[in-house]
Each structure stands twice: as structure tokens, then as C-alpha cells.
N, C-alpha and C positions, 0 to 999 in steps of 0.2 A: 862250410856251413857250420854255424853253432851246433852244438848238440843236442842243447833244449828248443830249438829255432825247429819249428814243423809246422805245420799249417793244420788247425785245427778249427773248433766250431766258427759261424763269422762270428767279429762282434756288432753289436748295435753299430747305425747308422755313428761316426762321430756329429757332435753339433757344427753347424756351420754359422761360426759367430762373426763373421763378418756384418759390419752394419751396411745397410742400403744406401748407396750415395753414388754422385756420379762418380763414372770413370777416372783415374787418374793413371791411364795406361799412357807410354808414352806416344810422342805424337806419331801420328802415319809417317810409315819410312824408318822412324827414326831408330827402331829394335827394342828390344828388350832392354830395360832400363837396369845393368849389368847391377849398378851399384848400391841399389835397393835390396838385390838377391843376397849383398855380401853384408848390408846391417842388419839384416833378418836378423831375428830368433828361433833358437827350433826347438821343441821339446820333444822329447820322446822317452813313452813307457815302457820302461826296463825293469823286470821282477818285481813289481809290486812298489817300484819307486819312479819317479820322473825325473828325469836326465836335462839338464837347460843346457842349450848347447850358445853360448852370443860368442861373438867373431872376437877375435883382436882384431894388429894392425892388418890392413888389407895389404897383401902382395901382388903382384901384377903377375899372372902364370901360374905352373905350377906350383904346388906349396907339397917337399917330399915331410913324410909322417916326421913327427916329432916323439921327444920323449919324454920333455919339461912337464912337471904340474899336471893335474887328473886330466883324462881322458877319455873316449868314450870307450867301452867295455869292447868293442867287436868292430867290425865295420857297417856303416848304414849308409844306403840311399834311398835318402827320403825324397817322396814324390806325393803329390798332388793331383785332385780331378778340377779342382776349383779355379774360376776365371780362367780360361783358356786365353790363350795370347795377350795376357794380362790384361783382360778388361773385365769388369765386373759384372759379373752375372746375380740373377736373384738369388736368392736364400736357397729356394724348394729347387731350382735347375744345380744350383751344386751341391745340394746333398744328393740329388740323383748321381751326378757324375760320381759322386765320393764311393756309392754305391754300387756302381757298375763298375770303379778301381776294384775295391775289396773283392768282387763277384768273381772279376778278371782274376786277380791273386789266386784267391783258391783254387779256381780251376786249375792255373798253370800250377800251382804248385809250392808258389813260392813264400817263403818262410817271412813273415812280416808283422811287425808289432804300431798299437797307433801312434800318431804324430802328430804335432802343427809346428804349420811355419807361419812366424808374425811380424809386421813392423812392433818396432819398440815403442811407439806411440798406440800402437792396439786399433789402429786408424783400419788397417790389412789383414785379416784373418784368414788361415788357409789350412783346416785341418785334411790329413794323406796318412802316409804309413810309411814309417822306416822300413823297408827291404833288409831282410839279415844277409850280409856277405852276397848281396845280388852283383853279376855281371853287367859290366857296362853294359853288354847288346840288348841285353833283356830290359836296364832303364830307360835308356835310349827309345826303342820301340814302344814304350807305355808312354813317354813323353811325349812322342812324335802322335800316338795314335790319342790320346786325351787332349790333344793342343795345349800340352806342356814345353815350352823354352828352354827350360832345365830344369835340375835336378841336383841338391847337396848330395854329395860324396864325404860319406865322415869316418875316417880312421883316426886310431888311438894318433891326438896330435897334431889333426889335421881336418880342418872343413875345406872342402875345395865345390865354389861353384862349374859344373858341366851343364853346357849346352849338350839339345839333342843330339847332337853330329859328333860328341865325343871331346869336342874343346873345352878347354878348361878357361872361365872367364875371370878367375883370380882367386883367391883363398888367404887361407888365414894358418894362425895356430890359436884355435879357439879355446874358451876357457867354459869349463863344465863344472858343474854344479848340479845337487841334489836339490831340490825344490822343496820346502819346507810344506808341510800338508795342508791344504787349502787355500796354496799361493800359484796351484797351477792355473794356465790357461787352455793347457791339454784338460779335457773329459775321457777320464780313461777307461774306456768300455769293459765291461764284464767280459773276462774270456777270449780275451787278444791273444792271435797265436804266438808263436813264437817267446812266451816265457814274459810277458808284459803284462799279463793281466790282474 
């Protein structure tokens, strides 16, 4: 665990800027649309600065840490309350869900700073919270109980999409970047634990 990483006041609700449109989950049967999770974007607030985290090439498996070009500061798994088994839920149902993640966090304990994860088209919005250095069982279990599919895995080097059961559905060596000030699509809440705010 980080040093500055503790679970302090919440912060506000994040926004949930996802626009109202139909579902674009995939079809019945068909799972989780792996390859969606690995053009994502993620952002995450890091000491008063925001972190872009976009994928390179995709690998198929695991992908072990890297040590090429910047990285993310710590390890993160970021998670999600929003559209549960990727189908789109209203606006007012996932800020509740987003709110009952954060509620959940504090209680257990666990040290975590806010997040989104986005299509690059801004079509998919999904603000969560990077987990500082959390254990798989622990992400695992908030996916499984939020009906979350997965869950990025991000070490210095390395983004790897996990499903709840612990598989890894592919990964990258992602390239990170400081987001210049009023270009995020992260809304970084006053007073995020764990050293983000």
C-alpha cells in the first residue's frame, strides 16, 4: 500500500456523463465485448494531477510489467458501478451504483482515488475509482457483487484487462500522460482519498 493511499473523507458523487442511448452491450450469449475494455481510456487522479492511461498494441494474455517510457506511479485497479453487464443503465441508477462503490470502499477500508474509464469516441462514459495496490480477491468480489465483468489492472508498464474469476482478457503496454488542465474528462472530486485530490 502507498503511504499517502488511506481512505479519508468521501468524495462528492463523480459525474456520470454517460449520454442516454440505446444499449450497445453485446448480444445475448455473446460475453463481454473483450475488445472494447482494451481501447478504453482511463483517467485517474493522482496528487492533484490526472493520469491518461490509453492502451497500445493489444496482446493476447498476460502482458508482465514493463519499463519503457512513463508509467503509472503505483499499481491501480480500476473499477466501476456503472452499466452492470454492459448494458446501459440511466444517468440517476449509476450515480447511485457509483455511490454505494465509494460507500463500500470506505467501509472496507480500502485506499482509492477517482477514475473514468471511456471509449475514445466519449460515446461510453464510466466514472469508478482506481483501488491503490488492491488485491485481486478484493477486485474480484466488488465486480462480481456490482455486476462488473472486469476490472483494469495497472502497473508501472502495464494495463491488463481481468475478468471477475481472475483471467486476464489481454493487455497492453500502455502510454501515460499528464492531461493538460481543462482537457480532462475525469471531474476530480474535492478530497479523494488516497493522495488524488
Amino acid at each position: 500500500m502507498s503511504s499517502d493511499a488511506r481512505p479519508a473523507t468521501p468524495p462528492e458523487d463523480p459525474p456520470v456523463a454517460s449520454p442516454e442511448a440505446p444499449s450497445t452491450a453485446s448480444p445475448a450469449g455473446a460475453g463481454p465485448p473483450w475488445v472494447e475494455y482494451l481501447r478504453s481510456v482511463v483517467e485517474i487522479a493522482w496528487h492533484g494531477a490526472v493520469l491518461r492511461i490509453e492502451a497500445g498494441p493489444v496482446e493476447a494474455g498476460p502482458v508482465e510489467p514493463g519499463t519503457s517510457g512513463a508509467a503509472v506511479p503505483v499499481r491501480f485497479a480500476v473499477v466501476t458501478a456503472c452499466n452492470p453487464d454492459s448494458a446501459r443503465r440511466p444517468e440517476a441508477e449509476n450515480r447511485r451504483a457509483t455511490a454505494a462503490l465509494r460507500d463500500r470502499l470506505l467501509r472496507q477500508g480500502l485506499p482509492f482515488v477517482a477514475a473514468v474509464g471511456y471509449s475514445p469516441d466519449l460515446t461510453w462514459v464510466e466514472p469508478g475509482f482506481a483501488l491503490v495496490d488492491a488485491a485481486g480477491p478484493d477486485v474480484r468480489a466488488l465486480c462480481a457483487d456490482f455486476g462488473q465483468a472486469a476490472y483494469f489492472d495497472l502497473a508501472p508498464g502495464r494495463l491488463q484487462v481481468v475478468d471477475r474469476h481472475g483471467r486476464s482478457r489481454g493487455g497492453s503496454r500502455p502510454r501515460v500522460s499528464a492531461v493538460p488542465p481543462g482537457r480532462s474528462v475525469l471531474a476530480t472530486p474535492a478530497g479523494s482519498p488516497a493522495g488524488g485530490g
